[in-house]
C-alpha positions in Angstrom: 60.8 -89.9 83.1 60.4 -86.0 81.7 56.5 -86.3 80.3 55.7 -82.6 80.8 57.4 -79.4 79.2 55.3 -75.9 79.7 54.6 -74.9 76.3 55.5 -71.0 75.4 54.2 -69.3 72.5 51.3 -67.9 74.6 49.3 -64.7 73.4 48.6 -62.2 75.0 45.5 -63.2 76.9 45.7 -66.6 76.0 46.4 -69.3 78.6 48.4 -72.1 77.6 47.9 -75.9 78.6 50.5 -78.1 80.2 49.1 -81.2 79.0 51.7 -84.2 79.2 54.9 -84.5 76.6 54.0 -88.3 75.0 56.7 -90.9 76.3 58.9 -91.6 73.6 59.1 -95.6 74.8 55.4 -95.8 74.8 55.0 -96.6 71.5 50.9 -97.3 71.6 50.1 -94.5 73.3 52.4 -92.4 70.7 49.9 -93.9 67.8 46.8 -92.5 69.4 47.9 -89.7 69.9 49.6 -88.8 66.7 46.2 -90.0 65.1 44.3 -87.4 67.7 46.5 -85.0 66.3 45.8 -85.8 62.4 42.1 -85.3 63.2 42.2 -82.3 65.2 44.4 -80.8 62.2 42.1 -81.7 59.5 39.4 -80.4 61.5 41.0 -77.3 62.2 41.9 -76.5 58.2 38.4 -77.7 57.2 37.2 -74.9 59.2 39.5 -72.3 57.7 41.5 -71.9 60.8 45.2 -70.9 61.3 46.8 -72.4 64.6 47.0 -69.1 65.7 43.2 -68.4 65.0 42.2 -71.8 66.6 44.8 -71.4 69.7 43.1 -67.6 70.2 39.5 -68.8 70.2 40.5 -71.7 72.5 42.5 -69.5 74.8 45.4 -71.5 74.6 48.9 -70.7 72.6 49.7 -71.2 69.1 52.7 -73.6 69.9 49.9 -75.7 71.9 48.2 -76.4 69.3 51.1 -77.1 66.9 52.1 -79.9 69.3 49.0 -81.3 69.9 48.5 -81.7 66.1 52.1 -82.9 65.5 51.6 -85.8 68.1 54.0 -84.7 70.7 51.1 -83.6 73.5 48.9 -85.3 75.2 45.8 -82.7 75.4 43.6 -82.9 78.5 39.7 -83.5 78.3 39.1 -79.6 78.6 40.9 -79.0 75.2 39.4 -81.9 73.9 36.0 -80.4 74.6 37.4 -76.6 73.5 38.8 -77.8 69.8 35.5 -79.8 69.4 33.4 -76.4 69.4 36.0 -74.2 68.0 36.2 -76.1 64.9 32.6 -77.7 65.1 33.1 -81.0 65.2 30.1 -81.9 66.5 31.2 -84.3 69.3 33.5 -86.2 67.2 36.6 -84.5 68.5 35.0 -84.5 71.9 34.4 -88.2 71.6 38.5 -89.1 71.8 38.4 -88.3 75.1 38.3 -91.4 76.4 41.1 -93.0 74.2 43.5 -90.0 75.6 42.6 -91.2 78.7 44.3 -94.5 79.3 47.7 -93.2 77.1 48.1 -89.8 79.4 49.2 -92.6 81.9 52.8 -94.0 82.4 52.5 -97.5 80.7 53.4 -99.4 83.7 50.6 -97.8 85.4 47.7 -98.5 82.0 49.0 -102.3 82.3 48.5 -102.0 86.2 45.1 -100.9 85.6 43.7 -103.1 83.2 44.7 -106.0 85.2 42.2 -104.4 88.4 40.3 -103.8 85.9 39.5 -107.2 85.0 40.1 -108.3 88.4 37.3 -110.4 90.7 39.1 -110.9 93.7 41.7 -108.5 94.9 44.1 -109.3 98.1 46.5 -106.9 99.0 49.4 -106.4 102.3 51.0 -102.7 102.3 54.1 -102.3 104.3 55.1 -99.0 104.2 52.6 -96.7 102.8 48.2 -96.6 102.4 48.0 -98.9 99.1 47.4 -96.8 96.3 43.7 -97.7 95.7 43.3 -96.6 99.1 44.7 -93.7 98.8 43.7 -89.9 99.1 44.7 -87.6 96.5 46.9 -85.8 99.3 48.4 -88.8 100.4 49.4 -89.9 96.9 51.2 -86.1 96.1 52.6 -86.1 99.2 54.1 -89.3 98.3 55.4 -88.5 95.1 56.5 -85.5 95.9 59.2 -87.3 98.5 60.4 -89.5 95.6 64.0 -89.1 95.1 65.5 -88.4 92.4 62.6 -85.7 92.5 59.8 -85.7 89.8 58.9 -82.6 87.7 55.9 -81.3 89.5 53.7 -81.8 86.1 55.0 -85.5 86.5 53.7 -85.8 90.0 50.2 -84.5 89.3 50.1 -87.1 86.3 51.0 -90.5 88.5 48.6 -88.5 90.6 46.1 -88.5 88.3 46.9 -92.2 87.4 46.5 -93.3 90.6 43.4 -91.8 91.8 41.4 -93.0 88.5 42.7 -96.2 89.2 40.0 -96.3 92.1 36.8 -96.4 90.1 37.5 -100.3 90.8 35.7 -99.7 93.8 32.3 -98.7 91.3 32.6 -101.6 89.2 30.0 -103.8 88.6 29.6 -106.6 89.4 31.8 -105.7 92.4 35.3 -107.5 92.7 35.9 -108.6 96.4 38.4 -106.5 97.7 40.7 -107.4 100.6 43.6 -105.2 102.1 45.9 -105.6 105.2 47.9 -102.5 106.3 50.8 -102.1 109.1 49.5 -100.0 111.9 52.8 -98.2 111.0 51.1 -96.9 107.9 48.3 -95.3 110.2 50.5 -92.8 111.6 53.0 -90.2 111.1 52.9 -86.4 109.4 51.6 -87.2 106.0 48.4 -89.6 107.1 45.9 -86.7 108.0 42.7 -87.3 109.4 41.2 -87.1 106.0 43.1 -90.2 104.6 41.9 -91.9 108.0 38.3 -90.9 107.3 38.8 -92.2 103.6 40.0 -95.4 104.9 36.7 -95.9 107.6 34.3 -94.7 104.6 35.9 -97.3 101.9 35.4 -100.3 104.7 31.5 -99.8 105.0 31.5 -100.8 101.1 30.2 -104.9 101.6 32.7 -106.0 98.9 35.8 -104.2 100.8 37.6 -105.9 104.1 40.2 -103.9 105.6 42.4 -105.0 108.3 45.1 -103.7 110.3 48.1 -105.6 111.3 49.1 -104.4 114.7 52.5 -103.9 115.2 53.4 -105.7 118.3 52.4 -108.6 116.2 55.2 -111.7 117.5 54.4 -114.0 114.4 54.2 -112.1 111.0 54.3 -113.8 107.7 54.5 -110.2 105.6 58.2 -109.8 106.8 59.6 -109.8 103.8 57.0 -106.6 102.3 54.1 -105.3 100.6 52.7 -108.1 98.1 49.3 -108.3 96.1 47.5 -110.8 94.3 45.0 -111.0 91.7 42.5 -113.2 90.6 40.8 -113.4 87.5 37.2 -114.8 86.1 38.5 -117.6 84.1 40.3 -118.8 86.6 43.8 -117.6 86.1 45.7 -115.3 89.0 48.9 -112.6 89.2 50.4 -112.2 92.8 53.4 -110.3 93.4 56.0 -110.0 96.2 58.6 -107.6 96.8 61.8 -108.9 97.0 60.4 -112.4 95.9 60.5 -113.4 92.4 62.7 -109.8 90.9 59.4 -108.4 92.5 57.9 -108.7 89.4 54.3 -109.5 88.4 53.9 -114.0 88.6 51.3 -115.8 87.1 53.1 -119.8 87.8 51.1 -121.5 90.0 54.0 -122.7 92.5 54.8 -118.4 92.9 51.6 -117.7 92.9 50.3 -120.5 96.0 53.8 -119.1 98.1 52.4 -115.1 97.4 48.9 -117.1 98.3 49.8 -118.5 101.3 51.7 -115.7 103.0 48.3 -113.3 102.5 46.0 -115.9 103.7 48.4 -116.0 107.0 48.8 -112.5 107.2 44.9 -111.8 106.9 44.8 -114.3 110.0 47.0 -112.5 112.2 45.7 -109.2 111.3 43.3 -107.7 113.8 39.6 -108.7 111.7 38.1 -106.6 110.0 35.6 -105.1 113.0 38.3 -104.7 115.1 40.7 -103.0 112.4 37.6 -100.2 112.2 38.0 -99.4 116.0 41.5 -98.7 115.8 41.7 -96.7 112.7 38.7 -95.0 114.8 40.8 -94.5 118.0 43.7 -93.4 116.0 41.2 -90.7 114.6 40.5 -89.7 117.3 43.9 -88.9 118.8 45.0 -87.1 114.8 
């Protein structure tokens, strides 16, 4: 996945913005941004502007703004708001903001979101690492930045990105009910820092958030088998997954999804509650 390339064609004082490179299997998101593009460009020559001209008043280079007009980068909110004045649009420019938004995301992770998006309920077992919507914004890099084979660093700050705006679930309303069991294992070691700890104690006072931990001297333990999530939806319908169950992929039949069910109703019972999970991410705290 190479979503990033640096851009030259800088002048002299200008600055020149990474942005992201559009995914080439993403077609969607290619679409809106092309037509972002198309609009930025017939704004631009409506105003009498070269690229070099608009690139110079922006601060940004002249190859920046060739790209972002030609469809092949995805420009962040700052140039967004830049090009609207430059050219004076008004606010319409300024106004695509939000459409660049979801398609500056990998796709896996937009479809990912909309489904929490539209989520009411919300139960979740992590294994090995802090679920994501639990997340710091350290914790996540630091995460990323062990993946192997190693991302680009512009690709890390994007699933960064992706991950941390993926929490405004936790602002929604109506609230969805929001339930997540962790290993004690995922408490310690060098990359949980007593910031992601204090993250974790001030998501659990929200009233529509139970966390629990599951110690690890636990005999019985019915999350054996790893990290799985389910998620239920107001009409009714549900998508559970399980790694290693199912090609670990997303399920939505009812005999997968009661087996997914099942195993997180057990685990949330032999998890310490959710009083008694506070205490020891409070204790381990304390010794961090």
């Amino acid at each position: 996945m190479s979503m990033v390339d640096d851009g030259t064609g800088r002048g002299n004082d200008a600055v020149d913005e990474p942005g992201w490179k559009v995914d080439p299997d993403d077609e969607s998101g290619a679409a809106v941004v092309a037509a972002v593009g198309r609009q930025i460009k017939t704004w631009r020559e409506a105003a009498g502007l070269r690229a070099g001209e608009l690139g110079s008043a922006m601060g940004y280079g002249e190859d920046l703004i060739y790209k972002v007009e030609g469809g092949s980068r995805i420009p962040r909110p700052e140039f967004m708001d830049a090009v609207d004045v430059a050219v004076g649009a008004g606010g319409k420019l300024a106004a695509m903001k939000p459409d660049l938004a979801e398609v500056r995301y990998p796709k896996k992770i937009r479809e990912l979101a909309k489904l929490e998006a539209a989520a009411v309920e919300l139960s979740a077992y992590g294994s090995h690492n802090i679920h994501g919507l639990l997340q710091t914004e350290e914790y996540a890099r630091a995460l990323f930045e062990m993946r192997r084979p190693a991302f680009p660093h512009d690709d890390v700050e994007r699933l960064v990105a992706a991950r941390v705006a993926r929490q405004s679930i936790f602002s929604r309303s109506p609230a969805p009910e929001l339930s997540f069991v962790q290993e004690e294992a995922t408490l310690g070691g060098r990359i949980v820092w007593r910031r992601q700890l204090e993250h974790l104690l001030e998501v659990s006072e929200l009233r529509h958030v139970e966390i629990q931990v599951m110690p690890t001297s636990r005999e019985e333990h019915a999350g054996m088998g790893g990290e799985m999530q389910v998620l239920k939806f107001k009409d009714g319908s549900a998508v559970g997954r399980s790694e290693g169950d199912f090609g670990s992929r997303p399920v939505s039949d009812p005999k997968h999804l009661r087996i997914i069910e099942l195993r997180c109703g057990i685990i949330r019972a032999q998890a310490l509650n959710p009083r008694e999970s506070r205490a020891f991410i409070e204790q381990v705290l304390g010794e961090t």
